[in-house]
N, C-alpha and C positions, 0 to 999 in steps of 0.2 A: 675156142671161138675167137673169132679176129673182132677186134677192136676199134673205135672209129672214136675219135673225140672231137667236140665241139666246144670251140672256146671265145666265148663274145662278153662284153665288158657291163653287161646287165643280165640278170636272172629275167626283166620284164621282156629285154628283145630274145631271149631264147621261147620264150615262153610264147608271144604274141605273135613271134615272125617264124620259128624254126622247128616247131614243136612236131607238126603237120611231117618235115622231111625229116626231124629223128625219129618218128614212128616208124618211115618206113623204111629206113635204113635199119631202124632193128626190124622190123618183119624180114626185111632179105636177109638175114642171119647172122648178125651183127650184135657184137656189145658196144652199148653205143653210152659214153660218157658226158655229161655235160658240165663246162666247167663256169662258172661265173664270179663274180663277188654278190656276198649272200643277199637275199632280200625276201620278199612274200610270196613270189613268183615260183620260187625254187623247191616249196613244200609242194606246187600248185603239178610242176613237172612230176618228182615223187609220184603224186597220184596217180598220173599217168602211165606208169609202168616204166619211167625212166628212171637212169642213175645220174643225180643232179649231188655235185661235190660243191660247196664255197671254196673262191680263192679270195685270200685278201688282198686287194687290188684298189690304190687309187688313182681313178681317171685323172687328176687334176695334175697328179706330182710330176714334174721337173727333176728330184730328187735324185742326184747321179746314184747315190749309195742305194737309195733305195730301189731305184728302178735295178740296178744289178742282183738286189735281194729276189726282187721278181721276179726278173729270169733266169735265176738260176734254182727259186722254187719250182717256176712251171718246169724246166728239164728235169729237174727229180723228178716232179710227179708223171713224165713222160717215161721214165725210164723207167719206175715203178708198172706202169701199166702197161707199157710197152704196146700202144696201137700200133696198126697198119696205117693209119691214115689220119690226122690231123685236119678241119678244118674253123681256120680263125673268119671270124666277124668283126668288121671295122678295124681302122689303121691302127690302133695300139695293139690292138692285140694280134692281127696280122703280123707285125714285127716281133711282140713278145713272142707269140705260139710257132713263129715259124723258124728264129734263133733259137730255141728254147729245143723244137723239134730237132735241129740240125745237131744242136748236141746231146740231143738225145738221140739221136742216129734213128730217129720214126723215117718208114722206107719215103712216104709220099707228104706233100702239104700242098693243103687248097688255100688260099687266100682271097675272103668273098669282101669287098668294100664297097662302100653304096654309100658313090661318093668324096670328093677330096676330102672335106674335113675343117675343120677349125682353122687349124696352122696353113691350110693352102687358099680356103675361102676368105681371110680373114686380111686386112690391111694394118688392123693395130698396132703396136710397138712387140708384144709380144710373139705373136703369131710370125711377124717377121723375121723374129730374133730365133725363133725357133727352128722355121724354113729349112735354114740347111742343114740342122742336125738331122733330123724326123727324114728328110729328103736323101741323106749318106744311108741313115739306118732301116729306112724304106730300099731304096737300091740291094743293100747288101740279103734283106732277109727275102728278094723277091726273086733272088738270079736260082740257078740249078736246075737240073734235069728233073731233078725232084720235086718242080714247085708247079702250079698250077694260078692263076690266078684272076678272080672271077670277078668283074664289071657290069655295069648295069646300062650304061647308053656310052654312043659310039665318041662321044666328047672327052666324058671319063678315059677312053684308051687309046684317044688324041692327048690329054695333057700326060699322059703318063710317060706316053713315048717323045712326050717334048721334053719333059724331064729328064729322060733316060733313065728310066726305073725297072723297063720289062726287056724282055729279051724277046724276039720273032717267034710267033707261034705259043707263046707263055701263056695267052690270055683268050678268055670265052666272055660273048657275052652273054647274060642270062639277068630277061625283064625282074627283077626284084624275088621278092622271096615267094611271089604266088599269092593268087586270091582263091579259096573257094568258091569259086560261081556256083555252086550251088544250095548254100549258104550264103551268100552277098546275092540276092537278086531284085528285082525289081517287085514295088510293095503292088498289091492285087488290086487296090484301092485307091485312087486320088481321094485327096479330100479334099469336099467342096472348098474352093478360092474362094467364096463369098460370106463364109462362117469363118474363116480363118485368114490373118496377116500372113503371107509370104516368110516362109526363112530361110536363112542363108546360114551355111555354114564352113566355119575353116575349123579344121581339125589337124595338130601339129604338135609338135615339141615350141614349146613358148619361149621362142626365140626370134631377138630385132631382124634376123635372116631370113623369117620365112613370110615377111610381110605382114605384119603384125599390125604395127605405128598403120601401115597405108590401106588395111583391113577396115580401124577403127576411124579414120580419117573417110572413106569411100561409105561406111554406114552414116555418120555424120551429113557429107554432100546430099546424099538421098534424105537424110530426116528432112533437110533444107528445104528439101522439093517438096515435103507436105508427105511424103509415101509412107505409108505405114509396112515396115518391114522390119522382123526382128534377124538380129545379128547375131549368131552364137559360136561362140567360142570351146573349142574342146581341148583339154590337155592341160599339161603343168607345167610351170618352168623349169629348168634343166639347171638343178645346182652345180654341178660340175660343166658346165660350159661359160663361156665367160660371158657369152652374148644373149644370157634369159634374161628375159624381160621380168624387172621387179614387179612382186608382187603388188606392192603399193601402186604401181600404175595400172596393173589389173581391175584393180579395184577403184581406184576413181574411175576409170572408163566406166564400171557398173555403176557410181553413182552417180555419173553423168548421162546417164540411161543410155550409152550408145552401143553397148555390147551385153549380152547376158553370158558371164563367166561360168561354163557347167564343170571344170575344175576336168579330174580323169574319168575318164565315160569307159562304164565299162562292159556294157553292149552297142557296142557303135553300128549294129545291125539294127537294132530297133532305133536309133536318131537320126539310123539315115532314111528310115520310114516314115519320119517325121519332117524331111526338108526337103526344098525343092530346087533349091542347086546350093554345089560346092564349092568353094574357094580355095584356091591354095596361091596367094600372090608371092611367093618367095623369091627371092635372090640370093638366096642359099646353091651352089653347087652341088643338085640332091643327084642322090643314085635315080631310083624311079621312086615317086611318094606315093606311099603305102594308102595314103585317104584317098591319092588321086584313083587307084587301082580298085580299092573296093568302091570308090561310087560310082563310078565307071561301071563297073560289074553290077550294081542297082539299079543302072539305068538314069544316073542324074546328071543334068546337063552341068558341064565343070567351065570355070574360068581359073585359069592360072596361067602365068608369066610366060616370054619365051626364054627360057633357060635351059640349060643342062638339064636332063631327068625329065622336068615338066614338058617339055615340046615332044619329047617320046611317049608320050600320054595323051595329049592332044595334038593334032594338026586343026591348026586356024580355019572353023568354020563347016567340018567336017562332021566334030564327036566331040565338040567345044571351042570355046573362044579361049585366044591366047591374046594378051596385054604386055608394056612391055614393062620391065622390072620398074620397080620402086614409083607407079603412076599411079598414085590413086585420086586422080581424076578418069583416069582412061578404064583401073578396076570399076570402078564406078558406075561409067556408062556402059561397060561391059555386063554389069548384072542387072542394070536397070533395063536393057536391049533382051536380057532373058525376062524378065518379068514384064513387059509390055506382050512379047511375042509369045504365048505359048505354044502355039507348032510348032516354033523354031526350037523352043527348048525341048520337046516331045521327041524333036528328032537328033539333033544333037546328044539326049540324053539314050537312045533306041539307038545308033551309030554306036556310043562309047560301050552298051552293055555287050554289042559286035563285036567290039577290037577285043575286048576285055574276053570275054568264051576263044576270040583266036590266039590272042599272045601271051596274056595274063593267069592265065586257070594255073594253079597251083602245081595241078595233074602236069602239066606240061614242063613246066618248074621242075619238078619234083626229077624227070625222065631228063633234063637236059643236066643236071646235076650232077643224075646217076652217069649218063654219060663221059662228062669230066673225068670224075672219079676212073671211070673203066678204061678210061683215054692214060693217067697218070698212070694207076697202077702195072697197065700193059709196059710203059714206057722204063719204070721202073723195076722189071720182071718181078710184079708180083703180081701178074695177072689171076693166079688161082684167087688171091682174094678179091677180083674186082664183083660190085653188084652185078646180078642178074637183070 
């Protein structure tokens, strides 16, 4: 049986985002590996009839020594299992899995990243200083006849080729990892506005990038105006990134009543049945956001930035209101223009759960993938093994 590996730098993102397209990659007759650093997620795959391995891997390290130790583990464990096809998640591991692959001579590599990243989003001391390593070693594990490489909005594969990272024809786009729409769908029931306060919701990785600070500042403005509206917060900060927001400010924000911190949510299907629009103010360089894609797909009307990712989710006025990065005065009146108007938000939110059934569904995800892959493997004569 031909072999497929999958290598991303959490057990939670294989788990949350990819789970869905390793099922059916092993239904089309596939062993399908998965590799991560270990976590709770990874017994969670297990269940599922997959083969979930730990690597020990730190996101954070710099470590010349060590990151050499890395990849020259992952190519053992390539050359031990010997797949047909390799595909990495996010820039580290995109370079690790795909040098790693090269000398393990695996015939094909996909390379899916959603999004620049830290080192290319970032302005700080670090991030700069890093730029043009991560940028030489991005170059090198992207080139080949053998490589594929997967983008999520059409920005993304503008800076790359400004960079000089990809070669003509290297690259697909494909809207994120897929929503179940039928599963994410619109709740059957409003609930009466007059028994309940309005809520708003940002759901994110708890970082200063994805508009955080101007979230908790835009619920603040509104308490100003007398509105009773609660704010909630989903998700945890990100120890391994340098830009999470400490907890200790999480937490004054809650005892300054402006935010309700519900920490990691983990039916975000039933909280989005519980709010009446979404947030996502970031100025992070996202791939597509994943909160923006499943509310969308419930039908709730969203505000978020004009950025990379987020303006592929929204067009201004449409299927949601677009604000411009880091305004929260402009987020602000942006959500207060939803909560005055509810037709507007009705249709707005009825537009976005449209785009989301045309571009978004998982199913389609799932088929433009398969495609890639069948596209590589032809190119690299091993078409017998491409999916069906």
């Amino acid at each position: 049986m031909q072999k497929v590996v999958f290598f991303a730098n959490t057990d939670w993102y294989l788990f949350n985002f990819r789970r869905t397209l390793a099922l059916a990659v092993q239904a089309a007759g596939y062993d399908v590996l998965l590799l991560s650093p270990a976590g709770k997620y990874g017994p969670r795959l297990r269940a599922l009839g997959l083969r979930w391995q730990p690597l020990e891997m730190d996101r954070r390290s710099v470590n010349p020594l060590r990151e050499t130790a890395l990849l020259l583990r992952v190519a053992g464990l390539f050359r031990r299992e010997r797949p047909v096809l390799v595909h990495n998640f996010t820039i580290k591991c995109a370079v690790y899995g795909s040098l790693a692959a090269r000398l393990a001579r695996v015939p094909a590599r996909v390379n899916a990243v959603d999004g620049l990243g830290y080192v290319f989003a970032s302005e700080d001391r670090k991030a700069r200083l890093l730029r043009p390593a991560v940028r030489a070693l991005l170059r090198s594990a992207l080139q080949g006849r053998d490589t594929q490489l997967i983008l999520q909005n059409p920005d993304d594969t503008a800076a790359f080729e400004r960079f000089k990272l990809i070669e003509s024809g290297r690259v697909d786009l494909i809207p994120g990892a897929g929503v179940d729409c039928s599963r994410y769908a619109p709740r059957a029931t409003w609930p009466d506005g007059a028994d309940r306060p309005p809520c708003v919701l940002l759901a994110a990785r708890l970082l200063w990038e994805k508009g955080i600070a101007e979230y908790a500042q835009a619920a603040r403005t509104l308490r100003a105006q007398g509105r009773k509206v609660r704010f909630l917060l989903a998700g945890m900060p990100d120890p391994g990134n340098p830009a999470a927001v400490p907890e200790t400010t999480l937490r004054e924000w809650v005892e300054e009543g402006v935010l309700e911190w519900l920490g990691q949510v983990a039916d975000m299907r039933d909280l989005y049945a519980k709010v009446d629009i979404v947030a996502l103010p970031s100025y992070y360089r996202e791939g597509l956001p994943t909160s923006l894609t499943e509310a969308a797909a419930c039908g709730l009307p969203l505000v978020t930035t004009d950025m990379p990712g987020c303006r592929e989710v929204v067009t201004d006025g449409e299927d949601g209101l677009l604000v411009p990065p880091r305004d929260a005065e402009a987020l602000a009146f942006a959500i207060a223009r939803l909560l005055d108007s509810p037709d507007l938000a009705k249709r707005l939110g009825n537009a976005a759960r449209a785009k989301a059934l045309a571009l978004f569904d998982e199913r389609i995800v799932i088929r433009q993938t398969f495609d890639v892959y069948r596209k590589l493997l032809t190119r690299t004569g091993q078409l017998h093994a491409a999916p069906a």
